[in-house]
C-alpha positions in Angstrom: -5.4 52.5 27.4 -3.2 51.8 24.3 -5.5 50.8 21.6 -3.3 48.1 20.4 -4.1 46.2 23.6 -7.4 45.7 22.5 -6.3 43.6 19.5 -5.7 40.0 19.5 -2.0 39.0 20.1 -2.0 37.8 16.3 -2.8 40.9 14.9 -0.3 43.3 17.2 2.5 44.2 16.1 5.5 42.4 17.3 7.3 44.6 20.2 11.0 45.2 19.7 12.8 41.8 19.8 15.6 41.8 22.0 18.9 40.8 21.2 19.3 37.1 21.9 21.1 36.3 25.0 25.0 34.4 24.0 25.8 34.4 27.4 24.5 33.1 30.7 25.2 34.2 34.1 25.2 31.3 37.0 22.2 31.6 37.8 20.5 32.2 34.5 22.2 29.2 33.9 21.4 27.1 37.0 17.7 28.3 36.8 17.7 27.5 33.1 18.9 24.0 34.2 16.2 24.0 37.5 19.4 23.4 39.8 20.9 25.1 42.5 23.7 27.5 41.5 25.7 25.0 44.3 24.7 22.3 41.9 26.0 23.9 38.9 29.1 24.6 40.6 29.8 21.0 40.9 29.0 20.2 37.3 31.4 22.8 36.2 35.2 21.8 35.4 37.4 21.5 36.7 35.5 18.3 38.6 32.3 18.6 36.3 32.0 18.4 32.8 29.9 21.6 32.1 32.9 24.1 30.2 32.5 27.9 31.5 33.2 30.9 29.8 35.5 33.3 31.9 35.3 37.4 31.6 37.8 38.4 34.2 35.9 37.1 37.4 32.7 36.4 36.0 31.6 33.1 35.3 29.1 32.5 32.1 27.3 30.0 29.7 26.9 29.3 26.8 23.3 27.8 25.8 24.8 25.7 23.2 27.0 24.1 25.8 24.4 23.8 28.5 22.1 21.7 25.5 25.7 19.8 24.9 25.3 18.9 28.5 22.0 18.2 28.4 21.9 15.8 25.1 25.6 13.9 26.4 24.1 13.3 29.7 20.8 12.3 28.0 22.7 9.8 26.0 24.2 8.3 28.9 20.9 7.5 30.7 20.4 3.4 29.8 
């Protein structure tokens, strides 16, 4: 047993941060949403209004346009 476990959280040093995520995959994305990946299909242009980011055949999001989503579809709630 480490004997940093036995410390409170507060007083542990912090592990390695990770480098913060730019990209999401569908279903980080979908999940990050709490929709189906089917769901965020349809929400994705061309017939949606969620804006992909294409790497050869993979299909990723951005977080800052998933929370542009999010807030322009919040707007438009009456």
């Amino acid at each position: 047993m480490n004997s940093t476990s036995l410390l409170p959280a507060a007083l542990r040093r912090p592990e390695k941060s990770e480098t913060p995520r730019l990209l999401l995959s569908r279903d980080e994305a979908a999940k990050a949403l709490n929709v189906s990946v089917r769901m965020l299909d349809s929400l994705t242009e061309p017939a949606g209004a969620l804006k992909p980011v294409r790497i050869g055949r993979r299909v990723l999001f951005s977080p800052v346009e998933l929370q542009r989503w999010i807030d322009a579809e919040t707007k438009a709630i009456p």
